[in-house]
C-alpha positions in Angstrom: -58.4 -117.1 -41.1 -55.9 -114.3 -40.2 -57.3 -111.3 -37.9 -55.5 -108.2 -36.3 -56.6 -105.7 -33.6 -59.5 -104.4 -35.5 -61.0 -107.3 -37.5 -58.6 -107.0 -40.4 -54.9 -107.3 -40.6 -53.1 -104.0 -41.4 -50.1 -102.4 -41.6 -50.8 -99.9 -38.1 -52.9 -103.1 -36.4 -48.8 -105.3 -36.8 -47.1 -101.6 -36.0 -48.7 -101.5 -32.3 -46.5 -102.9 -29.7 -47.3 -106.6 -28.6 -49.1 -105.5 -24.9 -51.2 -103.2 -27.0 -52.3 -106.4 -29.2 -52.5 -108.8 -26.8 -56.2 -109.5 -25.2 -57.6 -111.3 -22.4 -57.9 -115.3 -22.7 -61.9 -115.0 -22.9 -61.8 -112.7 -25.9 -60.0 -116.2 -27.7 -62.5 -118.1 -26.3 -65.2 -115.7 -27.7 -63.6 -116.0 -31.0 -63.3 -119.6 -31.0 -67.1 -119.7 -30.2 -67.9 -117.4 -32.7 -65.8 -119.3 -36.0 -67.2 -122.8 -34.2 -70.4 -121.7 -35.6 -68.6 -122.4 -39.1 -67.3 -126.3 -38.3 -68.9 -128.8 -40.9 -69.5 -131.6 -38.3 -72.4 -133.0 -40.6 -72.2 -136.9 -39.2 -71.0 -136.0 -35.2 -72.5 -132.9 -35.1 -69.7 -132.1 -32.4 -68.4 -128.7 -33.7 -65.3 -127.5 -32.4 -63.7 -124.0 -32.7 -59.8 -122.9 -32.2 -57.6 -119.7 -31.8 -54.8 -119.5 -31.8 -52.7 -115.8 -30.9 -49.2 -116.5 -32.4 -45.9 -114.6 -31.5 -46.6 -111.7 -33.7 -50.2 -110.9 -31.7 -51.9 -112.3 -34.6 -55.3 -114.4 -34.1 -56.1 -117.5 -35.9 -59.2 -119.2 -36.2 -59.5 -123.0 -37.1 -62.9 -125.1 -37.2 -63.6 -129.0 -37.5 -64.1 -130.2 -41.2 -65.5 -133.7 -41.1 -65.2 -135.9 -44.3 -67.4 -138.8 -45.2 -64.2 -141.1 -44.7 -64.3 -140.3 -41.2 -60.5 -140.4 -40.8 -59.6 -137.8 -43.1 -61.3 -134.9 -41.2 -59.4 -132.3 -39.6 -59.5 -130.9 -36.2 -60.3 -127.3 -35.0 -56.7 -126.8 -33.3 -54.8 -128.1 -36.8 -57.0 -126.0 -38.9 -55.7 -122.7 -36.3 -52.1 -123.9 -37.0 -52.7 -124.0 -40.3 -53.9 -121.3 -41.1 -51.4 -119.7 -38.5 -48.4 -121.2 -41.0 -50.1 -119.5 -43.9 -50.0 -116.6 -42.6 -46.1 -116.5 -41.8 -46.1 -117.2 -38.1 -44.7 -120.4 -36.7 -44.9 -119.3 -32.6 -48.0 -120.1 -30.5 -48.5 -118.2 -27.4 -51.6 -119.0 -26.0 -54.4 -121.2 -27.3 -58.5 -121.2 -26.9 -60.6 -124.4 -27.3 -64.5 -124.7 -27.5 -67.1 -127.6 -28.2 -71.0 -128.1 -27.2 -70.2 -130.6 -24.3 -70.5 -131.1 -20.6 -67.0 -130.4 -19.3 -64.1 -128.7 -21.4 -62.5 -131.3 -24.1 -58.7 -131.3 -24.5 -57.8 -132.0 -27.7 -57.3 -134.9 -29.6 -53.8 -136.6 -29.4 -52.3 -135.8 -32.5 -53.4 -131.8 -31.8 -51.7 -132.1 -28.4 -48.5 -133.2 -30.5 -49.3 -130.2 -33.7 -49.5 -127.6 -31.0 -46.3 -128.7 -28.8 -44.3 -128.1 -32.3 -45.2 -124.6 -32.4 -45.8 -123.6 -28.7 -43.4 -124.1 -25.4 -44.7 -126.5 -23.1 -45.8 -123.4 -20.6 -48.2 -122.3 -23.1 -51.7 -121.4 -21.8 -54.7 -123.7 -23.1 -58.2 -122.6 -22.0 -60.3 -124.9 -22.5 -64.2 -123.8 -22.8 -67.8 -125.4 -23.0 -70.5 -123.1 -24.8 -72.5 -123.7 -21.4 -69.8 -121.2 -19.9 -67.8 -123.8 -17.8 -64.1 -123.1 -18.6 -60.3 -124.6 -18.1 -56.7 -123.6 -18.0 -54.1 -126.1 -18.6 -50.7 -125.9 -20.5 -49.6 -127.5 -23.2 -46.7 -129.2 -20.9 -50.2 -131.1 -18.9 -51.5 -131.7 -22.1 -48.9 -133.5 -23.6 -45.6 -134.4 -20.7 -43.4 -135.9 -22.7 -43.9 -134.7 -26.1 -41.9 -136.2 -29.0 -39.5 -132.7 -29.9 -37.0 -131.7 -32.7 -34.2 -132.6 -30.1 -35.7 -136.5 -29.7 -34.4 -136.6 -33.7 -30.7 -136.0 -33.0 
């Protein structure tokens, strides 16, 4: 899900320079809260919610879709850089987590890899309950030592 300054992406909301665009960490957490509503977590009933504020100011949202092969669901934070790829950005610069649980929940392994391809490792990650309690970390802490492009050479 793709959203500018105003709710919808436009041509003036991409025209405004990037300090104009950019908002406070807590409005990503708000808007992670507000698309967690959306997760299907039918068997957990864990829902998660992402957002993800690429390069270009843009804000995607990404929920958790569970499947009845447990397995094949997909995490809030992949669902972000998904939808983040579809809509022609490929830079994260800060990210917003948020689940119904009693401390703030890092992502799974295989997010903390997704996100370290598409955001440097000082990246901000706030990481929120829906009971208010919140974290700040970087995607360096969440993953030291991440596998990168320049490990394939």
């Amino acid at each position: 899900m793709r959203r500018g300054a105003s709710g919808l992406a436009s041509d003036a909301a991409r025209d405004q320079s990037s300090s104009q665009r950019r908002r406070p960490a807590m409005s990503l957490v708000e808007d992670a809260a507000r698309v967690r509503e959306n997760a299907y977590a039918p068997y957990s009933r864990f829902k998660v919610g992402a957002a993800i504020r690429a390069g270009s100011g843009q804000v995607y949202l990404g929920v958790n879709v569970e499947n009845a092969a447990y397995p094949e669901g997909t995490c809030a934070e992949a669902g972000a850089i998904a939808a983040m790829i579809a809509g022609g950005d490929t830079r994260i610069d800060e990210i917003a987590v948020i689940a119904d649980a009693p401390r703030p929940v890092p992502p799974c392994g295989g997010c903390r890899q997704k996100l370290a391809e598409f955001a440097g490792g000082g990246v901000k990650v706030t990481l929120a309950t829906t009971r208010g309690q919140a974290m700040e970390t970087t995607v360096a802490d969440l993953l030291p030592g991440a596998f990168a492009e320049t490990d394939m050479a």
